[in-house]
N, C-alpha and C positions, 0 to 999 in steps of 0.2 A: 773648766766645767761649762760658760759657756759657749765655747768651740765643740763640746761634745751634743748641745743640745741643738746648737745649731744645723749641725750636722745630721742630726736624727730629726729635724723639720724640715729638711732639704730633701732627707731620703721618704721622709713618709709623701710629700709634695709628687715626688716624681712618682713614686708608686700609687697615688692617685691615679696619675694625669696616664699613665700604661693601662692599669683596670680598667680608666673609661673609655680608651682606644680599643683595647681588646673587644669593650662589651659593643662599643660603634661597628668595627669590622665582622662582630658575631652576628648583627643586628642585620649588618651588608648582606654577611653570607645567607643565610637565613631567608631574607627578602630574595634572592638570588636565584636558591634552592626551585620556588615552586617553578618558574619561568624557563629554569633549566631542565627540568623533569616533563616539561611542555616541549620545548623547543628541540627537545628528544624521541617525540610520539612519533610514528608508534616503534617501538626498540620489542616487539615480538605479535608473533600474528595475530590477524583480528578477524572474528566472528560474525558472520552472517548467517543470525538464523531465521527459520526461514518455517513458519507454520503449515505447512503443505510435501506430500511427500516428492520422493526428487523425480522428476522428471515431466511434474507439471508446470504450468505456465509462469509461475513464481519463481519457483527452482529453478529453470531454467534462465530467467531476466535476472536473479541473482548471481548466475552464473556465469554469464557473459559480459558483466561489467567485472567480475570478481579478479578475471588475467588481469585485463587494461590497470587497472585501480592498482593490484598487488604490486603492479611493475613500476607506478607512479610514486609509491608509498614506502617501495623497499620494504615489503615485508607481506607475507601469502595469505590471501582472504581465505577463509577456510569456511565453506558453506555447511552447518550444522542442523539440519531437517528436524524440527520436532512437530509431527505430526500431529491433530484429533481437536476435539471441541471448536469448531470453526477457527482453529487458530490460537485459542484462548492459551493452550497452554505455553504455545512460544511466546504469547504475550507477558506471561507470570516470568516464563524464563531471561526473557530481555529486560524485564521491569526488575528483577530481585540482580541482577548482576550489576558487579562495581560500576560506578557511573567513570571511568576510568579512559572510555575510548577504545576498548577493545573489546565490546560486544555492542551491535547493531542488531534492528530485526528489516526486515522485507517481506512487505506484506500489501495486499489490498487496503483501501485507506476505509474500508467497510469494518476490520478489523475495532476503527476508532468510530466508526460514523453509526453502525447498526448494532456491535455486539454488545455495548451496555445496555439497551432497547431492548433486545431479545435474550439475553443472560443475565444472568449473575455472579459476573467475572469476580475470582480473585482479587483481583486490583484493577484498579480503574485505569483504561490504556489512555482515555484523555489527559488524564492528569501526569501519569507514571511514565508517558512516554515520550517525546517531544520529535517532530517530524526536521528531516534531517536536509532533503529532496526530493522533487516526484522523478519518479521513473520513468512513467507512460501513461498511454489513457488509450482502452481500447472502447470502441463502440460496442453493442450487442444489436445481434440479426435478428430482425423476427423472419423465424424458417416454418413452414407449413408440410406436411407430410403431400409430396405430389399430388393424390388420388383424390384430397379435399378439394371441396368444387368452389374452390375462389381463386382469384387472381390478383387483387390486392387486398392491402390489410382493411378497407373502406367493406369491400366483401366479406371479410374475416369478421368485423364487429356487427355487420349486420347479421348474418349466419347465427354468431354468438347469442343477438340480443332475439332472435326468432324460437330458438334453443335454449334458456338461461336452464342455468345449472347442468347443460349434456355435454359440452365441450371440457375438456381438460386441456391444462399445460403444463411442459415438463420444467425441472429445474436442476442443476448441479447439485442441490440439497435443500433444505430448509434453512433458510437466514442467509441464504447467499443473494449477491448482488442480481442473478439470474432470476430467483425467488421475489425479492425487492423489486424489481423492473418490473415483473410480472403482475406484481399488486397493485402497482403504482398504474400500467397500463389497462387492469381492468378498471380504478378506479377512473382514470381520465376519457376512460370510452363510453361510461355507464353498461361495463356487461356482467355478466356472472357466470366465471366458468369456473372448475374445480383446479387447485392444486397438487400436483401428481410430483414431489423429491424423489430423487433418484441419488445415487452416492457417486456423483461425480458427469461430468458431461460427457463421455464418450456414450454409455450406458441411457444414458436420456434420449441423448441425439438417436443412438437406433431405434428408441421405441418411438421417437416422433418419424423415421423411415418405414416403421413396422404397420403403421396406422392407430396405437397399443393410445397415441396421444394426439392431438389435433395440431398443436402449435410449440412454439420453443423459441427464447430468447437466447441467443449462443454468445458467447466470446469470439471465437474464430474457427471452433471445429467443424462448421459447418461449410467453410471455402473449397471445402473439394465435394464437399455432395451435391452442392447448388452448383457445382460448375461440370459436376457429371449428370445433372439433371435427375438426381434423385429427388430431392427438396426443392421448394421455390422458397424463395427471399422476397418478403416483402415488402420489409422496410427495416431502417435500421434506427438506431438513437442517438443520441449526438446534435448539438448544434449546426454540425455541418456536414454534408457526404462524406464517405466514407473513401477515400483513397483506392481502397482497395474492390469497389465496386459503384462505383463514380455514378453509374446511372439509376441504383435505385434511392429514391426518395426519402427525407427522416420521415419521423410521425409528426413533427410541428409541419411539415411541407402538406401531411396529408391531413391537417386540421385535426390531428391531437395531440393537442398541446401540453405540455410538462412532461414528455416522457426522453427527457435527455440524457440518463443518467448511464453509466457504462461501468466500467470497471478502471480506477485510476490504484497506482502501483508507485510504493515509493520505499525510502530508508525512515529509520525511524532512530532513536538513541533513547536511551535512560534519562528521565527529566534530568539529572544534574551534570552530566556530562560539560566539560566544558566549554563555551562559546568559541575559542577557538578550535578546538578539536572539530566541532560539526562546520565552524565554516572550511575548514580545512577538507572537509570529506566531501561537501556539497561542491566545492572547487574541482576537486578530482573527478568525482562521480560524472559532475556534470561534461568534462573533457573525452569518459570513456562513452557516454551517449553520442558525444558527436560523431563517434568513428564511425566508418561507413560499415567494418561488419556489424556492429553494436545495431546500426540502422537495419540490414539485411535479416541479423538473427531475428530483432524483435516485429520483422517485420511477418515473419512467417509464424509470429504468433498472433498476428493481428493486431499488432502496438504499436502505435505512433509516441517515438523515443520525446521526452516530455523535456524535465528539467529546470524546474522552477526552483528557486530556490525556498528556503523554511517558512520566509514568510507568508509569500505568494501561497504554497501548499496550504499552508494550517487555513490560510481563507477559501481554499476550495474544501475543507477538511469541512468548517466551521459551517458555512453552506450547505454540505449536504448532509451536516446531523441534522439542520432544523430540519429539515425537509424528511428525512428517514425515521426521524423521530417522534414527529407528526404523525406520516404516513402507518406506521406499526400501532399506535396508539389508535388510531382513525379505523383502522383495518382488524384491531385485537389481533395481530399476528403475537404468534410464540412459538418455541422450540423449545418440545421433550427432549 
């Protein structure tokens, strides 16, 4: 008898000391599990979507990194346009999808800096969305309709302040960066001319060709009319000349001061996304900036290819809310 209990406190003994290996090695796998499921991303294609319809300047800088990146990543960036509300609604669509790594947005960083300001987004893109890379930073032109009788913008604000309230300027829309520039620059000149939105810059730009507007701060549609001598340029924004037209002057050059702002362009991800997944993409991304078509393409939209990474961005993000933030409040801008 007791050889038999002995026996049965040997075997309960051992079948302890199994159970708690078993439940060690579950514990391993387990711990194992998420690391592996990382070290696997992305294992099917990832989204770029993209608030603007295809073929404009967004679309297209989405576009151009989307080959380089795909080929890096082993697997096809798939660019997904959702058009309307300044952007707002690819903002809800990138902010409501799994924070997983396979949805990104690409967007203007005005997206995060002006449209809680001027809306009443859905969700908030500050909070819901977390900046991944900048892309680029274009300057904007001030372009004058030829037939105005100035020659620079020192002439342009005098003209204005002779005239308050007769001068108009165009803009891409209401609550865009072109809109924003505009405000900011009658505020820093002391003038008063009227706001004239138009749906998009092509459409602007020729009523500022037509005489229909006085002035226009552009992105870059405006490098072929000023170089066929349709429009004059006469100044641009930016801390420093513009690359792409070396000889004309900013407005801090011509003593108005604060109107630096332009249009910066970057990735964005779902707050919860994981830390290695966006360094991983800011890694890639920023390798397909350097290539020289990447350089070329965005050069013909007037973008000097950027590449900061997340943290550097959100302090150029965090910057120009306070400032745009101010600005809309100071100015009671809004958008019906």
């Amino acid at each position: 008898m007791r050889t038999s209990l002995s026996s049965l406190s040997s075997f309960a003994a051992s079948s302890r000391r199994h159970l708690i290996g078993a439940a060690v090695a579950a514990l391993a796998l387990g711990a194992a599990a998420p690391a592996a499921a990382q070290a696997a991303w992305p294992s099917k294609p990832v989204r770029f979507v993209v608030g603007f319809a295809a073929g404009g300047t967004t679309d297209i800088m989405a576009r151009v990194i989307a080959q380089p990146l795909g080929q890096a990543l082993g697997q096809p960036i798939v660019v997904d346009n959702k058009p309307g509300a300044s952007s707002n609604i690819a903002v809800n669509e990138t902010a409501r999808a799994a924070a997983d790594g396979y949805t990104f947005m690409v967007a203007p960083i005005s997206m995060q800096t002006a449209n809680p300001y001027l809306f009443k987004p859905a969700l908030n893109p500050q909070r819901d969305l977390q900046p991944v890379i900048s892309l680029g930073f274009s300057q904007l032109y001030l372009v004058t309709n030829k037939d105005l009788p100035v020659k620079t913008a020192a002439d342009l604000v005098q003209l204005a302040k002779a005239q308050p309230g007769q001068l108009s300027y165009a803009s891409g829309g209401a609550g865009t960066q072109m809109h924003l520039v505009g405000e900011l620059f009658k505020q820093q000149a002391g003038i008063d001319t009227v706001h004239v939105p138009y749906r998009g810059a092509a459409p602007a730009m020729q009523d500022v060709l037509g005489g229909q507007v006085a002035y226009y701060f552009d992105p870059a549609i405006a490098f072929g009319v000023v170089r066929e001598g349709r429009a004059k340029l006469l100044a641009v924004t930016g801390a420093k000349r513009s690359q792409f037209f070396p000889e004309t002057p900013t407005l801090t050059e011509l003593g108005i001061k604060g109107v630096e702002l332009g249009n910066w362009f970057g990735v964005f991800a779902p707050a919860g996304v994981p830390q290695e997944i966006v360094e991983r993409m800011s890694r890639e991304i920023g390798k397909a900036l350097a290539l020289p078509e990447t350089k070329r393409r965005y050069a013909e939209l007037g973008t000097e290819p950027d590449g900061q990474n997340a943290t550097a961005f959100r302090a150029i993000i965090d910057a120009e809310t306070k400032l745009l933030s101010r600005l809309i409040k100071e100015r009671n801008l809004t958008v019906e």
